[in-house]
ROTIBA-5312 format. One record per residue (C-alpha): chain; x, y, z. Coordinates in steps of 0.05 Angstrom, whole numbers. Layout:
% ROTIBA-5312
<'A',<X,Y,Z>>
...
END
This chain:
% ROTIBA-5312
<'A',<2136,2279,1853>>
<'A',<2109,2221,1821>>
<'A',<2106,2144,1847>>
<'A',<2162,2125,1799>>
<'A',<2211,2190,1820>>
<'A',<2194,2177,1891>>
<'A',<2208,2104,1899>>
<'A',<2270,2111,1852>>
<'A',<2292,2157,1909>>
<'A',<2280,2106,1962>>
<'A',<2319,2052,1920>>
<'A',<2373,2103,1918>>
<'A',<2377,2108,1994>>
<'A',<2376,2037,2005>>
<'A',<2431,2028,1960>>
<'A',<2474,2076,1990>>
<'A',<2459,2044,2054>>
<'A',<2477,1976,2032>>
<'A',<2547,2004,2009>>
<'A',<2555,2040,2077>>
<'A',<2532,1971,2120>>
<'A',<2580,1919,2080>>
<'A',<2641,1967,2084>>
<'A',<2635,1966,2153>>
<'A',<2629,1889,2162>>
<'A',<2694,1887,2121>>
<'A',<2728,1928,2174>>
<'A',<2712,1888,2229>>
<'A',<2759,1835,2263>>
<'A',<2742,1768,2288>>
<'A',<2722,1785,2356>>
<'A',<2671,1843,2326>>
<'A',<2633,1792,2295>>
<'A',<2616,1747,2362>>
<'A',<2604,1818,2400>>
<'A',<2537,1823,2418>>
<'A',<2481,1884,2401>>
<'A',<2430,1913,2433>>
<'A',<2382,1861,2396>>
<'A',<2369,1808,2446>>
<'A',<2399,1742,2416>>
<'A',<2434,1775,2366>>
<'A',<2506,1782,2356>>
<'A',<2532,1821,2295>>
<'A',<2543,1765,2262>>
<'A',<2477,1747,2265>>
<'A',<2454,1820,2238>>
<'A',<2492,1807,2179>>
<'A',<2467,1737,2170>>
<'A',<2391,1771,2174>>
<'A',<2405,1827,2124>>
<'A',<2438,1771,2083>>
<'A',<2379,1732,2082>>
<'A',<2322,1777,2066>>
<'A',<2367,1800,2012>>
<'A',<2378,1733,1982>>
<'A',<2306,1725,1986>>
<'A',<2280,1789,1953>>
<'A',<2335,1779,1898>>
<'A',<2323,1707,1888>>
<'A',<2251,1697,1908>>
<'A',<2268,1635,1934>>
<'A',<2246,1628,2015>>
<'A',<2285,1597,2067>>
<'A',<2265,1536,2117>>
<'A',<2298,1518,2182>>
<'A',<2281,1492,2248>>
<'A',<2290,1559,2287>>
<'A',<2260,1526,2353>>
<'A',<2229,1578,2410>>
<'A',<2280,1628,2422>>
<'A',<2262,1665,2478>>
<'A',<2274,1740,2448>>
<'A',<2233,1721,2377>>
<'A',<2161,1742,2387>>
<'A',<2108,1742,2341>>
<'A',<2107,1698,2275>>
<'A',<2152,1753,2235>>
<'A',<2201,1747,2287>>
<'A',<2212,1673,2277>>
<'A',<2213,1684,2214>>
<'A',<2272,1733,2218>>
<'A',<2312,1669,2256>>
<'A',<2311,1634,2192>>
<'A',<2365,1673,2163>>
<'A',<2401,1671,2221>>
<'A',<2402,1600,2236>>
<'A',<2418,1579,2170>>
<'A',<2486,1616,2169>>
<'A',<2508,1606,2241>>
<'A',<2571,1579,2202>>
<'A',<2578,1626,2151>>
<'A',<2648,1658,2143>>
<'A',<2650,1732,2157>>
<'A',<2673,1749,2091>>
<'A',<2616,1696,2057>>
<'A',<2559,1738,2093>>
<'A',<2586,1805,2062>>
<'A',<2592,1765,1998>>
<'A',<2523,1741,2001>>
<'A',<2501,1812,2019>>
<'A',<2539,1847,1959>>
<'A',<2514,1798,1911>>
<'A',<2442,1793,1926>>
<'A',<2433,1866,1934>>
<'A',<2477,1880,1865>>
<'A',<2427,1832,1829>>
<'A',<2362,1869,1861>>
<'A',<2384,1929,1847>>
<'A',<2400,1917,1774>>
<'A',<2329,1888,1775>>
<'A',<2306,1951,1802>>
<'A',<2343,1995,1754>>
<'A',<2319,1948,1686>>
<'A',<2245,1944,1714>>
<'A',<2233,2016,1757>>
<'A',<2164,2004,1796>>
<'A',<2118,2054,1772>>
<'A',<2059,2050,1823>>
<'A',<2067,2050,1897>>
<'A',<2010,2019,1912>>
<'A',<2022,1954,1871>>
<'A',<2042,1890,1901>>
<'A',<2115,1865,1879>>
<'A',<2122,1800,1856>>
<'A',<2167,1778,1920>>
<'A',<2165,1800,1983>>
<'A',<2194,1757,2047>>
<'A',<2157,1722,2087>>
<'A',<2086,1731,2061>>
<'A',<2079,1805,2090>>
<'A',<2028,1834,2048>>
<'A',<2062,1901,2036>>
<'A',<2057,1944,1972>>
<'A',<2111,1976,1932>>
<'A',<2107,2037,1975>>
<'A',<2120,1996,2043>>
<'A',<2163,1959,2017>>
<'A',<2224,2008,1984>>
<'A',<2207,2054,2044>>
<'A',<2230,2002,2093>>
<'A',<2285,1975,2057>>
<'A',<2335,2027,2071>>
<'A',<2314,2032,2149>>
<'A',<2318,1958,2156>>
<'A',<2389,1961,2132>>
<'A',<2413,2033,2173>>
<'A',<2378,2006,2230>>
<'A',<2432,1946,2225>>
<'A',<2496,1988,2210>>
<'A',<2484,2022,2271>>
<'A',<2473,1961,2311>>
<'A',<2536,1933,2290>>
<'A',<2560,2006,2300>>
<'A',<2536,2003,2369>>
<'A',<2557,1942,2388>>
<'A',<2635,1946,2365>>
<'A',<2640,2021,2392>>
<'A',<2643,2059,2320>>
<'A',<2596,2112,2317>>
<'A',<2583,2140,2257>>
<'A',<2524,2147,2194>>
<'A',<2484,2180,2226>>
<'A',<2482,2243,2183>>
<'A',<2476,2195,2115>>
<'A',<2411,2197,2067>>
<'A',<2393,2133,2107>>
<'A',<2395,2158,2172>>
<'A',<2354,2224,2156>>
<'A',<2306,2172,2117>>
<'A',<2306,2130,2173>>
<'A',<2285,2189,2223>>
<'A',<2231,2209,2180>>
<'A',<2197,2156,2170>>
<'A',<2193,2130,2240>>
<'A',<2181,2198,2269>>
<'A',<2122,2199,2224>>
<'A',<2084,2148,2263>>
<'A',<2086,2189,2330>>
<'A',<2012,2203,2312>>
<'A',<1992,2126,2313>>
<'A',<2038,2121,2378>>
<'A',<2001,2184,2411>>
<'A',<1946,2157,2394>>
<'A',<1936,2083,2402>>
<'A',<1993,2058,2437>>
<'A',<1998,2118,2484>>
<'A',<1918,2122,2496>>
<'A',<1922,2207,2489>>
<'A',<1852,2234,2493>>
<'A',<1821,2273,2431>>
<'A',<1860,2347,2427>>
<'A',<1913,2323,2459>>
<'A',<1974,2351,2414>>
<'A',<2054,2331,2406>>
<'A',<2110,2374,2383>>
<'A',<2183,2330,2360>>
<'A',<2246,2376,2353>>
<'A',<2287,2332,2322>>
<'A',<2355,2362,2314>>
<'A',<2370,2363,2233>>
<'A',<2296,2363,2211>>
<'A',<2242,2410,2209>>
<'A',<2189,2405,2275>>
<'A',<2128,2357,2269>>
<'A',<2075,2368,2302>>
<'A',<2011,2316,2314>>
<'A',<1935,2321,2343>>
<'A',<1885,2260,2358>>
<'A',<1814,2285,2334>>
<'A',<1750,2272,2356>>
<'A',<1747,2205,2331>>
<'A',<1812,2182,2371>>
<'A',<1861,2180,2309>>
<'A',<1927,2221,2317>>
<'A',<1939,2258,2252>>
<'A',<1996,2306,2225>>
<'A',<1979,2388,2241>>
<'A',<1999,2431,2182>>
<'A',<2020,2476,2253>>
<'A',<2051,2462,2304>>
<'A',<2022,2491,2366>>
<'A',<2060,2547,2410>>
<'A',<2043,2501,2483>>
<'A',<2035,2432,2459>>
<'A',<2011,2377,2507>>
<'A',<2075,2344,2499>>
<'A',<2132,2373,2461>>
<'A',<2196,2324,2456>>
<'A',<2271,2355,2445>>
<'A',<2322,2301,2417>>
<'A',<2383,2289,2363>>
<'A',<2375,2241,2318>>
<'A',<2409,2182,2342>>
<'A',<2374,2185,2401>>
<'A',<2310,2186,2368>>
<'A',<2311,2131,2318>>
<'A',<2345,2088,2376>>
<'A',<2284,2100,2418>>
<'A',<2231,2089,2356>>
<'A',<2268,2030,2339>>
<'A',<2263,1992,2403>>
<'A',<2342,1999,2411>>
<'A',<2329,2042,2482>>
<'A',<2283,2031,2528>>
<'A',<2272,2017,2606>>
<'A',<2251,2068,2659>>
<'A',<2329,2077,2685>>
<'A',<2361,2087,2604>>
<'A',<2305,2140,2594>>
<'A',<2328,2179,2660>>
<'A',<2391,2175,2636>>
<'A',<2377,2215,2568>>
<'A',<2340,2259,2604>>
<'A',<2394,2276,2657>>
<'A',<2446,2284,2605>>
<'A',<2401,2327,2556>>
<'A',<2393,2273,2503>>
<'A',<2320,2279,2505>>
<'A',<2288,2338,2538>>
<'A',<2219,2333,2561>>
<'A',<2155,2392,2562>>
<'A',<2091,2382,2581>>
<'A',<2046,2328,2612>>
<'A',<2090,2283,2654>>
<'A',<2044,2221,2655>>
<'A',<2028,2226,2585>>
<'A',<2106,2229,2558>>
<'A',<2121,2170,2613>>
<'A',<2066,2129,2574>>
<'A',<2091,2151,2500>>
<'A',<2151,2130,2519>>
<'A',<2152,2065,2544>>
<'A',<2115,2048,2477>>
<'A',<2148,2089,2424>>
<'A',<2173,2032,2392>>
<'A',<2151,2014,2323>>
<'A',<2211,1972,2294>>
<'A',<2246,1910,2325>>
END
């Protein structure tokens, strides 16, 4: 597969996505939109009022300003940047923000389909916020940024659901494929140390760190792993994407079967607590 056939396919996704997110908001009464989600701050209207805005801004190319003060769940200069968005349409009707959402995604992807990037590695023109991401980084994250949202909103106003779509199994994929920088850096795993994920739905991944600390993909995966980590899908991309967490949720999915657990104790404990890659 080429650059251009591969990020065509992640276009694709993210479209899909974007038709599954803003169907949902349309279903939604009043009080779903002031419930809150398990994004500290953040009700779902202000998840639609964030997709909304780096929409607008990847379809316009225009950036946003507002005075977003020091909320005490933003951290880090991309997550004050994210408030933006969200302050600016603390007013906005319902039925605006799926407007806004429909329209500025209809426009990019028009873009998209007129002017097909053709090397992954190139910078586009706009990205939000300065981030210094390729092509590649870019497409790839687009339809996990918006997933990641439909389920919060799923979440939050009890309607589960998507989570067999092209966005979710692109959504598990990609996040499951930085287990190796998690083993490795964030964990602290010591060089041979290896990691099996079953991930219900998708072929096993296995990882290693080699000599020179750096956890890496193994072509295969070993029969008695160090660690070896049993979950559904759901589950997974909840824990990868910062959704669950604390030492008393993790017990839980263990004790209901959720997430099952081989191998070194202290070493999965430590994974973990920082297997969180996405806000």
């Amino acid at each position: 597969m080429d650059d251009r056939e591969l990020l065509a396919g992640w276009v694709a996704v993210w479209w899909s996505a974007v038709e599954d997110l803003t169907t949902l908001l349309d279903s939604l009464s009043d009080e779903d939109w002031e419930r809150p989600t398990a994004l500290p701050g953040w009700d779902v209207r202000a998840v639609a009022a964030h997709v909304a805005h780096l929409e607008t801004v990847l379809a316009t190319g225009e950036e946003e300003t507002a005075e977003v003060g020091e909320p005490a769940h933003a951290r880090g200069v991309m997550g004050h940047y994210t408030e933006i968005g969200v302050v600016n349409r603390r007013t906005t009707q319902p039925a605006a923000l799926v407007d806004e959402i429909r329209r500025a995604t209809a426009a990019r992807h028009a873009w998209l389909q007129e002017h097909p990037p053709i090397d992954a590695s190139a910078r586009p023109d706009v990205v939000f916020g300065g981030v210094p991401w390729d092509w590649r980084t870019l497409l790839r994250n687009r339809p996990l940024d918006v997933w990641l949202h439909e389920q919060d909103v799923r979440d939050a106003v009890g309607r589960p659901g998507g989570e067999d779509s092209p966005a979710a199994v692109h959504t598990a994929d990609y996040l499951s494929d930085g287990l190796g920088f998690v083993l490795a850096k964030r964990a602290g795993a010591a060089p041979g140390t290896t990691l099996v994920l079953e991930l219900e739905g998708h072929a096993p991944k296995a990882f290693g760190i080699g000599e020179d600390g750096r956890g890496h993909r193994l072509d295969t995966a070993p029969a008695d792993p160090t660690l070896r980590l049993r979950t559904d899908r759901g589950t997974f991309v909840r824990l990868a994407g910062g959704r669950l967490h604390g030492t008393e949720t993790l017990a839980g999915l263990r004790a209901d079967g959720r997430l099952v657990v081989e191998g070194d104790a202290d070493l999965a404990e430590t994974l973990l607590a920082r297997i969180a890659t996405t806000p």
